[in-house]
Structure formats: C-alpha cells, structure tokens
N, C-alpha and C positions, 0 to 999 in steps of 0.2 A: 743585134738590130740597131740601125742607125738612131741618133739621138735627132730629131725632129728641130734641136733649138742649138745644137749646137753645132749642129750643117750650114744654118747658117747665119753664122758668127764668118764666115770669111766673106761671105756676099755685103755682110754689116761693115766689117773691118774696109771693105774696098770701097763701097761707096763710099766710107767717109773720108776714105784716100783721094777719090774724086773729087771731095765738098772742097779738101786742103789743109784734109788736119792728119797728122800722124801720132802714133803711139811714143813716148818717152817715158825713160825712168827716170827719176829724180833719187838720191839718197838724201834725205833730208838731214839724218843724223846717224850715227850708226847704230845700225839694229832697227834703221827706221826710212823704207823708201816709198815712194807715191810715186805711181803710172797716172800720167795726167798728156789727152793728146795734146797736139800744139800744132800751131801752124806748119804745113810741111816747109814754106823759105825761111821759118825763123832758126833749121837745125841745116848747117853744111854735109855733106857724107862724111863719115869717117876715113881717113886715111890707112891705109896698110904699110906696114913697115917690117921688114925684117932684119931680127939682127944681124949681128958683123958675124956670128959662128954660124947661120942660115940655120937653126934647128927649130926654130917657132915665128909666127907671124905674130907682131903685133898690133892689133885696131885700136886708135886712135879714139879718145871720147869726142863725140861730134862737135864742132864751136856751134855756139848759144850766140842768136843774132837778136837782139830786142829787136818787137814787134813795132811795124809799121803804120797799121792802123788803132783805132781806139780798141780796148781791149772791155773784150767779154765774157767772166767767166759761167761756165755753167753748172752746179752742184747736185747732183741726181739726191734721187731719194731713198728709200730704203728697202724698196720691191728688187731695185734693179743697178746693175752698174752707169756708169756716166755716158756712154753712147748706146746704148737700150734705152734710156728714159730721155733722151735729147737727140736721137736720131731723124724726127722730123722737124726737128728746125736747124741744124747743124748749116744745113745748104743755101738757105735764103740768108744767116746772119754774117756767113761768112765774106758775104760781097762787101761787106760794108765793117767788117769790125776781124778783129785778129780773135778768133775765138781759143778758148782753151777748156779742154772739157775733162776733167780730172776725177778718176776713182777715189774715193776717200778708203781711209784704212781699212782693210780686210773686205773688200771689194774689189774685184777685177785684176787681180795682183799686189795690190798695197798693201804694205804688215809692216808692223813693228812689234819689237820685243820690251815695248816700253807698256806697264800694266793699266795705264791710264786709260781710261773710255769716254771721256768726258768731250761736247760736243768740241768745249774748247781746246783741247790737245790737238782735234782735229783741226777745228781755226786755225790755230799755229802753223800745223804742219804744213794744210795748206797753204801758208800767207810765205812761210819759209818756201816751197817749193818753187813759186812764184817770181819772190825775190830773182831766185837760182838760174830764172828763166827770163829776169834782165825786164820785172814788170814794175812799174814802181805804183802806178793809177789804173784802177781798174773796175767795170760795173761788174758787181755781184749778182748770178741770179739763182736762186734756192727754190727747189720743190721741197717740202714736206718735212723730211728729217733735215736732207739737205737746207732747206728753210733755215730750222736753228744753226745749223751749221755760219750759214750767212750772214745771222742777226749776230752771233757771237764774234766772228769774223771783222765785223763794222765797228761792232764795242771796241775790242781789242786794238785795232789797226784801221783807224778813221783815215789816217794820211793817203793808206794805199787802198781803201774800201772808197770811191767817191760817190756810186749808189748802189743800190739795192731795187730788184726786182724777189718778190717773195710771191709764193704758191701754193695756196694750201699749206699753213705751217703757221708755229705762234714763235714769242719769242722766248720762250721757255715750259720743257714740260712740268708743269706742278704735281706734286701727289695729287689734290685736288682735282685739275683737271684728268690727269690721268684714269683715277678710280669712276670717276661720274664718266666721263669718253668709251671706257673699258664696260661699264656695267648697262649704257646705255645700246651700247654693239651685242652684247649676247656675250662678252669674253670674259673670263678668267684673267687673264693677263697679257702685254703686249705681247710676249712669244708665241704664243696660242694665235694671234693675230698676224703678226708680221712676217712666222716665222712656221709656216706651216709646215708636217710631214706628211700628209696624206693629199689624193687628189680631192676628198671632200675640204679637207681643208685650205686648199690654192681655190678651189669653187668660192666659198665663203670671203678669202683674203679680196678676191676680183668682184664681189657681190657687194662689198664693202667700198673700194677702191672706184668703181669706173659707175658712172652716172645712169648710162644708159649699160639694158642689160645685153652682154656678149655671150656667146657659146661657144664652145672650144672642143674638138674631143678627149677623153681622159687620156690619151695617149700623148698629146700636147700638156696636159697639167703635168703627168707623169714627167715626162723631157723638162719642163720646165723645171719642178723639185732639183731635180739631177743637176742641172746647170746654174740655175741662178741662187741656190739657197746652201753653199758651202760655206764653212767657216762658221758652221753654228755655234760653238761654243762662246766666239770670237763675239760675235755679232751680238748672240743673248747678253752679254756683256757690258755691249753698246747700249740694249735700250734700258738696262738697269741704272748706265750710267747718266741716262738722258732724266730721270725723274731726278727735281729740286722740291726741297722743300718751299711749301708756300707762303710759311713764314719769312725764309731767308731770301727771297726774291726780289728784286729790284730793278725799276724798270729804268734804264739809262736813256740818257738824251743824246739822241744820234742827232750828228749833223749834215748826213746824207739825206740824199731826197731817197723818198722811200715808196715806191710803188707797188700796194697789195692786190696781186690777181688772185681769186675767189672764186670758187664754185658754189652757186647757190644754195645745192642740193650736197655738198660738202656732211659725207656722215661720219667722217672722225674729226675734223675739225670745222665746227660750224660758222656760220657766220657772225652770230654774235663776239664770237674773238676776233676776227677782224675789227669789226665795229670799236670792241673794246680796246683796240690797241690805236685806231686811227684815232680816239677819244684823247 
C-alpha cells in the first residue's frame, strides 16, 4: 500500500524547485554532513569528465556562488524536516531574500558519527555549513527546537548571526521548565511527546502541537509515523541532550535584534516565557 506522506515528498521536493531552492549536501567534517536547500543560482551544474583510460565518468563537485540577496535562514522544529515545517512561506520569502532551509542532524539525511547532541554541536554545525556555502551575514529564523537551536546559534557566532526571528521556543530547556511543561501536558517524558509510536499517540503529539483542532484519518497518522519519525534512537538522544541544568544556566547578552513570534494559546511553551525572556 502506498505511503500517503511519502507520495508526496516529490510534489514538496518540486514545488520548492519552483520557489528556487534546491537540495545540497554539505560535509561539514568527517563523519558529519548536513543537507541544507539553497538557492538553485547559488550552485553551477556539475561538470562530467572522463578519464584518459575512458573506464569511469567523473562529476565534478558543483562551484558554490555566494548569495545575492540578503540571506534568510530557516531552522525547522522537531515534529518535521526543514521544508515540511517552512513549506508555506518558502515562496513569498524568496522574492526578496536568498533563502536557505537546512535539515539539522538526523533529520532528512543529516548524521554524523560524532556523539554529541547538544543544541550547540548543532549551531556549529550549522554556522560551519554555512560558512561552506560562502554566507558570512545572515537572519536566523527558529521554530521550537529549532528555536534553541537559533538562540545558541546567535550566542556562539554574533558576527554571522545579525538577527533573529524565534517561534514558539525558549532560550534553553531547564530541568525546571521541562518537568513542570511535561507534567502539565499529561506526559511522562519528552519522547512520549515528540516522539510518538502509535496513531494515538501522533493524535495527542497534534492535540498538543496545533491551536485549533484538525482531523486526519488514522491512515495519514500511520504514513506519517513511517515517514517523519526515523532515527529514533538518534533523536531520543537530542532531547536528552536539550535539558540544562537550571542552576548552570545563563542568560547571555545578544546583540542582535531579536524578534519573538508567539502563539497565545501556546501549550508547550507558554507565554509567560516569552514575557520572561523580552524582560
């Protein structure tokens, strides 16, 4: 039986071919590469070559054109890859900005063999990939996990971070917040939450997640499981590595402008964090 979400992944793939972004791998280090799209003029075609004995063809790694207009990047969140959770704005931002919408590791083909989980390995890697792709200034925008991702992002690399758009997200998960966020939702722990097995629980994940309520039929949550939630191990891992202690926390002085959008009705991260971090 056909997979309902992952039919279509090519219709997704095309239109954002349309918007003007394609897919790239980056190796950031070795044992460590990030699929991040990019503008389709910022990559040439690759060249074919064949040797002097003709027994193999060889493709060329594409030339890297640094970006034209001001750049935008996008950081998905933790439901979904980076063009599933920024596929409806992809089209409008590109008129105007060099967008780049990037899978974070173990997401949409990103891995590395490096055991760190921590949001900031991902900053890194991100801010490294980047670099690779000839960006030196650039607006950050974070949903959720993605979020931290951003605010760590900005900490680390103010030069190449110049703002920040954040969404639903803090700038660090505490034990604290996490235990009171988790026992106020009905869960056990953030895997129970983010990381569902069952179509009851993708039902729950989206009851949590989306403001107003949607229905779906179970054969769409099913296809969904199957497609969007591999790399469990991988990922359980991530949100183990996302909880700091509340003691060792520290809240740094960014000097980007920093733009917090909000969902009022926000039930994993409420408004009073907002509040308290624009404080």
């Amino acid at each position: 039986m056909v997979n309902l979400v992952a039919a279509q992944k090519p219709l997704l793939h095309g239109l954002m071919k349309m918007a003007g972004i394609i897919p790239h791998a980056v190796e950031i280090d070795s044992g460590t590469a990030m699929n991040i799209w990019v503008p389709s003029e910022t990559l040439s075609k690759p060249k074919k070559k064949s040797n002097k004995k003709k027994t193999a063809t060889i493709i060329e790694e594409p030339l890297i054109k640094p970006p034209s207009k001001p750049v935008v990047v996008l950081v998905h969140g933790f439901a979904a890859e980076g063009i599933v959770t920024w596929q409806f704005q992809v089209g409008s931002l590109t008129k105007k900005y060099s967008v780049y919408v990037p899978d974070l590791l173990f997401f949409g083909g990103s891995f590395t063999d490096n055991p760190d989980r921590s949001p900031a390995f991902q900053a890194e890697c991100l801010a490294k990939g980047l670099r690779k792709l000839g960006i030196e200034r650039c607006t950050v925008v974070g949903f959720s996990y993605g979020g931290m991702v951003a605010f760590k992002m900005a900490e680390m690399y103010p030069r190449m971070v110049e703002a920040l758009v954040v969404s639903g997200s803090i700038l660090a998960m505490t034990d604290s917040i996490s235990a009171a966020t988790l026992e106020g939702l009905g869960f056990s722990s953030s895997s129970e939450l983010l990381l569902p097995t069952s179509v009851k629980g993708c039902k729950a994940l989206l009851k949590v997640a989306a403001h107003k309520k949607l229905w779906f039929p179970d054969r769409l949550h099913k296809d969904f499981l199957e497609v969007m939630f591999n790399n469990r191990k991988e990922r359980g891992e991530l949100l183990e590595g996302l909880v700091v202690s509340t003691k060792d926390t520290n809240i740094p002085k960014f000097p980007q402008r920093i733009h917090l959008l909000w969902g009022e009705q926000d039930q994993i991260f409420k408004m009073e964090h907002a509040q308290d971090m624009k404080g």
